[in-house]
PAMI-408724 format. One line per field, with one value per residue: x negated, y negated, z of N, C-alpha, C in turn; residue number from 1; residue in three letters. Coordinates in steps of 0.05 Angstrom, whole numbers, padded with zeros to 5 digits. Atoms other than C-alpha are relative to their C-alpha. Layout:
! residues N
n.X <- [X, ...]
n.Y <- [Y, ...]
n.Z <- [Z, ...]
ca.X <- [X, ...]
ca.Y <- [Y, ...]
ca.Z <- [Z, ...]
c.X <- [X, ...]
c.Y <- [Y, ...]
c.Z <- [Z, ...]
pos <- [NUM, ...]
code <- [ALA, ...]
END
This chain:
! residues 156
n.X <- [-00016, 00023, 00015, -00024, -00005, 00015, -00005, -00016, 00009, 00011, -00007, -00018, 00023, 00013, -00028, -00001, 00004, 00028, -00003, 00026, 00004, 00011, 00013, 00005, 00023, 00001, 00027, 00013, 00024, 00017, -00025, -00013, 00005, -00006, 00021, 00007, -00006, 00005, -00019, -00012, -00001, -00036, -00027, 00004, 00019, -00006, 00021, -00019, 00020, -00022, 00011, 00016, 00032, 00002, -00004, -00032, 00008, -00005, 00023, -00004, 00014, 00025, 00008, 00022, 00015, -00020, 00005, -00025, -00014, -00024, 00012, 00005, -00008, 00000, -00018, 00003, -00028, 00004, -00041, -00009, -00022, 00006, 00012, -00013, 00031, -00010, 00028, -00006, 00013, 00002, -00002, 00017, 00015, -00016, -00010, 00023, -00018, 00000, -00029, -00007, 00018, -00012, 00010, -00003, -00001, -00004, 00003, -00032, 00006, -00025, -00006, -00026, 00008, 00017, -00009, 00005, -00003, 00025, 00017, 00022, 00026, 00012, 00034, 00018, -00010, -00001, 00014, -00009, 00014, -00025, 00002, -00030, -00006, 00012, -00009, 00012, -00007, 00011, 00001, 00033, 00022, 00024, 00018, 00000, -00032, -00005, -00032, 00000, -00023, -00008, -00011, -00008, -00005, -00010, -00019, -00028]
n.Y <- [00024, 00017, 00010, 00011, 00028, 00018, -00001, 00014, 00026, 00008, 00005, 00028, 00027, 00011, 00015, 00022, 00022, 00009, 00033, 00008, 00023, 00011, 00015, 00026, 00015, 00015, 00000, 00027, 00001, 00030, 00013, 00024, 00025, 00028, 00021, 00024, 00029, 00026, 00006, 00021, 00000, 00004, -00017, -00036, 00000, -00022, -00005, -00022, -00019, -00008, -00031, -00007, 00002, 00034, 00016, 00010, 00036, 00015, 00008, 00032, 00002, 00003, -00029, -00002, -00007, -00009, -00031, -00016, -00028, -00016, -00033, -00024, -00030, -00020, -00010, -00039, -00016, -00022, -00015, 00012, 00020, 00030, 00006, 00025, 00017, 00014, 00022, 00014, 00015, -00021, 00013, 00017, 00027, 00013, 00025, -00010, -00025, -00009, -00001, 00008, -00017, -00017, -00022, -00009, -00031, -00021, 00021, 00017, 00008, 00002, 00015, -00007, -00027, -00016, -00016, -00027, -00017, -00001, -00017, -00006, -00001, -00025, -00010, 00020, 00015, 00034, 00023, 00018, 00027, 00014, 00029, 00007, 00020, -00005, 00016, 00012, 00024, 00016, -00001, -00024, 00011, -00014, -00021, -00024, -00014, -00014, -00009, -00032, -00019, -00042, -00016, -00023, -00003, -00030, -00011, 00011]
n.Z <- [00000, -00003, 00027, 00015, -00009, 00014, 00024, 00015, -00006, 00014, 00022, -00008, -00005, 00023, 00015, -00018, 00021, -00001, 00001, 00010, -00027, 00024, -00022, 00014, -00007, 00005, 00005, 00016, 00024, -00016, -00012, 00007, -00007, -00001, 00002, -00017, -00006, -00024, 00000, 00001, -00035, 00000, 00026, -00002, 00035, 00018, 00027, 00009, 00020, 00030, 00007, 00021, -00008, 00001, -00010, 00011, 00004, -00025, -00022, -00004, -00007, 00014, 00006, -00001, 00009, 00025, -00003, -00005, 00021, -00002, -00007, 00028, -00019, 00013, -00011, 00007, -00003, 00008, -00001, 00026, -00014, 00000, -00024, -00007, -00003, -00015, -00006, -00019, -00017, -00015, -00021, -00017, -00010, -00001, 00025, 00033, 00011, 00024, 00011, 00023, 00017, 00028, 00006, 00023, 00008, 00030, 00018, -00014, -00030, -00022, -00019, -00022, -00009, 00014, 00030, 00003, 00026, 00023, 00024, -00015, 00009, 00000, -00011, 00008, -00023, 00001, -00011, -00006, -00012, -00012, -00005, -00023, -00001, -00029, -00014, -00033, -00010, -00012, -00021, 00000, -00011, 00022, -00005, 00019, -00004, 00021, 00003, 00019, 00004, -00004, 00028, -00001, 00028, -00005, 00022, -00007]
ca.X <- [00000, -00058, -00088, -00014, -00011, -00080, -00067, -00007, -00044, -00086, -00041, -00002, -00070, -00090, -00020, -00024, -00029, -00096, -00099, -00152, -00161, -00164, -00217, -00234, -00304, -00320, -00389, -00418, -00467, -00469, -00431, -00396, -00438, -00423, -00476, -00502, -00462, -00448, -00380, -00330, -00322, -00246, -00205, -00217, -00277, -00268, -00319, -00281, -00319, -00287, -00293, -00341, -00397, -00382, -00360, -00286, -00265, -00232, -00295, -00300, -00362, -00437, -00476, -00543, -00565, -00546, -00551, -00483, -00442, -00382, -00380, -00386, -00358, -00360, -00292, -00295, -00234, -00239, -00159, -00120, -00067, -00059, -00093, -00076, -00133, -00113, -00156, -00142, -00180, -00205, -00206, -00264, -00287, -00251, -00212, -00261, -00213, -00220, -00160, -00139, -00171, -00176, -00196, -00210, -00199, -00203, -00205, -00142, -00143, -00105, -00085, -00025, -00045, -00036, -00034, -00011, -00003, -00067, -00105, -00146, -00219, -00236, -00313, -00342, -00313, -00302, -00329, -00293, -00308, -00270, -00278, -00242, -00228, -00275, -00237, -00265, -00217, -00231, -00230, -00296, -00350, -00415, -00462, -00471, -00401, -00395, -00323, -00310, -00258, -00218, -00216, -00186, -00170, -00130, -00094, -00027]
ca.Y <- [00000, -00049, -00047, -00062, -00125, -00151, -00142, -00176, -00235, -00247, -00266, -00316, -00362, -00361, -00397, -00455, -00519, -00547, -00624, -00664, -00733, -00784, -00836, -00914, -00948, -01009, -01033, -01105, -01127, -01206, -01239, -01301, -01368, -01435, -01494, -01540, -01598, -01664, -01664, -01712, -01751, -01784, -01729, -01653, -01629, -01575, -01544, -01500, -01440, -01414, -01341, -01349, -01374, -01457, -01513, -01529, -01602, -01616, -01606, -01675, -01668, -01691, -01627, -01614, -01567, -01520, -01448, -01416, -01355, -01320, -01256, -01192, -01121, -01059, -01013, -00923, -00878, -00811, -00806, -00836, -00870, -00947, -00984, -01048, -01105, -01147, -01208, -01249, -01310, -01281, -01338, -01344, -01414, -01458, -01519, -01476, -01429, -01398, -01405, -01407, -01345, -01318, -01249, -01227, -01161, -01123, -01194, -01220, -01265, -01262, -01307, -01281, -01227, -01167, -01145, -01079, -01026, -01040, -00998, -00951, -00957, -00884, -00856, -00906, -00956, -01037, -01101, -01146, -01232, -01268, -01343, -01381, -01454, -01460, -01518, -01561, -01599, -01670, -01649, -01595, -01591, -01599, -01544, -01479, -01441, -01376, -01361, -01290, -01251, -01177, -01150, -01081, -01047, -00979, -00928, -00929]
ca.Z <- [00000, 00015, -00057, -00087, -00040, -00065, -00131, -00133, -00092, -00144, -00199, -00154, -00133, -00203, -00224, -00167, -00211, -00216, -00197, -00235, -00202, -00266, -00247, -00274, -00269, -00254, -00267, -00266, -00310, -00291, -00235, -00237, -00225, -00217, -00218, -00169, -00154, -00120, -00095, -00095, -00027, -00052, -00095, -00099, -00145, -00201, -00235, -00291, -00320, -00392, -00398, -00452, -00407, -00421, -00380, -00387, -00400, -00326, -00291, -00251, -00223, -00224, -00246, -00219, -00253, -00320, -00294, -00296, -00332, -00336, -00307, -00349, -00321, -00361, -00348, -00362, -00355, -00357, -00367, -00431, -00380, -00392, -00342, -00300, -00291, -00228, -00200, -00139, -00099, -00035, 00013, 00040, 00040, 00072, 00022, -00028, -00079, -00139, -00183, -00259, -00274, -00346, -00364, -00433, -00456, -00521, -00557, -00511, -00453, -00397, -00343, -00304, -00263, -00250, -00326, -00338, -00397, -00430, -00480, -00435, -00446, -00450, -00434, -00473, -00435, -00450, -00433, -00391, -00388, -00332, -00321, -00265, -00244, -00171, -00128, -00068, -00031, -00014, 00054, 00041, 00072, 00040, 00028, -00007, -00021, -00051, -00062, -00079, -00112, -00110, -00179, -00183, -00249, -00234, -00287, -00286]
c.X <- [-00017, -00008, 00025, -00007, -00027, 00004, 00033, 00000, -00012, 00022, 00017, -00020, -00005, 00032, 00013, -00012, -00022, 00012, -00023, 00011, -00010, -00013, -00011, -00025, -00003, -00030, -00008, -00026, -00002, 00020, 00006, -00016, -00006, -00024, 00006, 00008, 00012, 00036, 00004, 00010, 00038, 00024, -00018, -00028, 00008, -00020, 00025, -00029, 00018, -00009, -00030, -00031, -00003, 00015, 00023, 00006, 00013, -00018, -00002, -00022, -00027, -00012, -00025, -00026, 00013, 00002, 00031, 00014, 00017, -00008, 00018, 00004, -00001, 00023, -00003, 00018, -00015, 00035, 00009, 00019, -00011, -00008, 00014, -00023, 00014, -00021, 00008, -00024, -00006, 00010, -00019, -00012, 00016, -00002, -00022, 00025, -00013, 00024, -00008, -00021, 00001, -00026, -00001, -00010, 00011, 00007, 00033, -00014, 00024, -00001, 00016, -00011, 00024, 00002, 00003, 00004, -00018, -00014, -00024, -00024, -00023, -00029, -00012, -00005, 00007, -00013, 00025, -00016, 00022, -00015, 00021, -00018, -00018, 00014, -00013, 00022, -00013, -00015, -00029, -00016, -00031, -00015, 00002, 00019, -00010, 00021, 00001, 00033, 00012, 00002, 00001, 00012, 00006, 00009, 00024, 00016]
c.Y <- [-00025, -00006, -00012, -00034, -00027, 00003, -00023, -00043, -00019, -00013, -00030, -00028, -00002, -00025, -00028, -00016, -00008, -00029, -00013, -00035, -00026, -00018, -00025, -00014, -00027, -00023, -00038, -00010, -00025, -00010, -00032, -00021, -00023, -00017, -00005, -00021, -00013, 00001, -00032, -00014, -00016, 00019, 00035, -00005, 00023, 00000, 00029, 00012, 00019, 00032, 00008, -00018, -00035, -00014, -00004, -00029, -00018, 00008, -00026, -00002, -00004, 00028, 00005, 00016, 00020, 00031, 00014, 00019, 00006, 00023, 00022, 00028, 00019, 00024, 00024, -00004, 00026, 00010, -00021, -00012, -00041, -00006, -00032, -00019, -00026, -00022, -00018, -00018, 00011, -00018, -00013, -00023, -00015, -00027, 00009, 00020, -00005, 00009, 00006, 00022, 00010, 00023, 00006, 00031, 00016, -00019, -00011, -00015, -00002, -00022, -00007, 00024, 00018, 00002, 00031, 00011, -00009, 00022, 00010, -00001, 00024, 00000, -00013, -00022, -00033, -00017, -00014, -00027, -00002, -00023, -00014, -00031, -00002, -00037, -00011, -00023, -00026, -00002, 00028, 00001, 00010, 00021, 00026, 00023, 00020, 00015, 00019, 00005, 00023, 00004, 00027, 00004, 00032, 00006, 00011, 00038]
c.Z <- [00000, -00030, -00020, 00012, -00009, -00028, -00004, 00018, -00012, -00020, 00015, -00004, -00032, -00030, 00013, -00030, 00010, -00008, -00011, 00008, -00030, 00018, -00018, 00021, -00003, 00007, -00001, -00005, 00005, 00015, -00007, 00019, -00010, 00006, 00024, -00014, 00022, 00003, 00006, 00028, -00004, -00019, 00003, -00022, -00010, -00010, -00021, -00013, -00023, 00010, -00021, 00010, 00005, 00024, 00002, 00002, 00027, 00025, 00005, 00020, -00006, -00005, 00010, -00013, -00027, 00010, 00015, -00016, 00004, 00010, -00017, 00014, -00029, 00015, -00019, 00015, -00008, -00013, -00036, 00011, -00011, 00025, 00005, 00008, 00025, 00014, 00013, 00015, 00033, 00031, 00011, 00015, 00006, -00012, -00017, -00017, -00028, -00004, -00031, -00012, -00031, -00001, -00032, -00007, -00025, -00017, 00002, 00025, 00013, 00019, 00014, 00011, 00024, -00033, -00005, -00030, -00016, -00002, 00027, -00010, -00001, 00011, -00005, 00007, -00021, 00015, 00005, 00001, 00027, 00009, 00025, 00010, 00036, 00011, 00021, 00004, 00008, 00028, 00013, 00010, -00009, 00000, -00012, 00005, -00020, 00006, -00002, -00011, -00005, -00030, -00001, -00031, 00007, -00030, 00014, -00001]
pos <- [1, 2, 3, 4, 5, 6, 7, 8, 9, 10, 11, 12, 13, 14, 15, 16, 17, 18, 19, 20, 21, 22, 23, 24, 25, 26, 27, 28, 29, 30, 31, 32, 33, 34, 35, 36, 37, 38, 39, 40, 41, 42, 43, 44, 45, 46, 47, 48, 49, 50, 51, 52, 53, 54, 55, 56, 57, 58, 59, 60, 61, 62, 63, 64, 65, 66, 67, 68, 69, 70, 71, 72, 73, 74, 75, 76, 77, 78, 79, 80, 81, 82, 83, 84, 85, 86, 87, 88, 89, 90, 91, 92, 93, 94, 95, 96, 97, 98, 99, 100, 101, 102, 103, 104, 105, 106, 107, 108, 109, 110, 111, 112, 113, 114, 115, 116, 117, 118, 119, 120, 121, 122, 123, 124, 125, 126, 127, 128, 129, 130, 131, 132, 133, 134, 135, 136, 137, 138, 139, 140, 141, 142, 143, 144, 145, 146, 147, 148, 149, 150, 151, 152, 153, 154, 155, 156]
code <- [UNK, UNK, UNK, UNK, UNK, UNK, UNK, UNK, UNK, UNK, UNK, UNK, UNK, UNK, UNK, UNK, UNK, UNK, UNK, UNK, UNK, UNK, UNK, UNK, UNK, UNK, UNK, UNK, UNK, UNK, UNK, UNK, UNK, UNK, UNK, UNK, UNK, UNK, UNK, UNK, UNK, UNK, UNK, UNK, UNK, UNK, UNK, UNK, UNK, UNK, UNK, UNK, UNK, UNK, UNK, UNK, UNK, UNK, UNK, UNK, UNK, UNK, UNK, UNK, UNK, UNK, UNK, UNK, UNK, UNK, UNK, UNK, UNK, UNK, UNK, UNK, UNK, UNK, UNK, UNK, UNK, UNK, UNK, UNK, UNK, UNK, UNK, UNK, UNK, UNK, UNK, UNK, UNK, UNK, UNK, UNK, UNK, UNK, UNK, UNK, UNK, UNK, UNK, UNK, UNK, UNK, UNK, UNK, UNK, UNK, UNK, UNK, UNK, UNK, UNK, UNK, UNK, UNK, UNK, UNK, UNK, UNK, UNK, UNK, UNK, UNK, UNK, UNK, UNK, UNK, UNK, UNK, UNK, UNK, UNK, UNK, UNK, UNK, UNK, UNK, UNK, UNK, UNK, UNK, UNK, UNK, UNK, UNK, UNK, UNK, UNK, UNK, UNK, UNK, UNK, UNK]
END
């Protein structure tokens, strides 16, 4: 009786569904920075950064120096699910934010977030830009800020 009951143990375990765990990378390749400058002591300052690495035209500040970029992510999937690209201000600094973000992806830009049902980026993966609008209230206080922000990019 014993050799019946393993025998018919076998055939069950090998019919349990196998779970495979799809999984999205997210890699960066240059982060996001903003210049040295002179804030403003009556009105907020803005530095805007484009996605594409430039200046934007309601920056309202003196500039000190030129050394700034967009930041550059690289996104893998192992799954063929659409994915969702989400991107939030974090807080950190206080009267400091990062706002007005744009993302560009697969020769789109975004700038509502989250975005979902986009074109997964299989094994090979994609390049993300994202650019964003860096704020200092009038009420700031001088000295070296670095804002951060959550970007998450799940499949759906």
């Amino acid at each position: 009786m014993r050799p019946l009951c393993k025998s018919l143990l076998a055939p069950l375990l090998v019919l349990l569904p196998f779970q495979v765990h799809a999984k999205v990378w997210l890699t960066e390749i240059q982060s996001l920075t903003y210049p040295t400058a002179i804030k403003n002591n009556d009105k907020a300052s803005r530095v805007v950064l484009t996605w594409k690495g430039g200046l934007g035209g309601s920056t309202n500040v003196e500039l000190l120096d030129s050394y700034y970029h967009q930041a550059k992510y690289r996104i893998q999937s192992n799954s063929t699910r659409p994915i969702t690209i989400d991107i939030a201000n974090l807080g950190n600094e206080p009267r400091v934010n990062l706002r007005g973000f744009k993302v560009r992806y697969r020769n789109r830009t975004y700038n509502s977030f989250p975005v979902t049902n986009l074109d997964n980026p299989g094994r090979e993966g994609e390049e993300i830009w994202i650019g964003a609008t860096i704020k200092a209230g009038k009420r700031a206080k001088p000295g070296l800020k670095l804002p951060a922000y959550w970007l998450e990019v799940t499949d759906n």
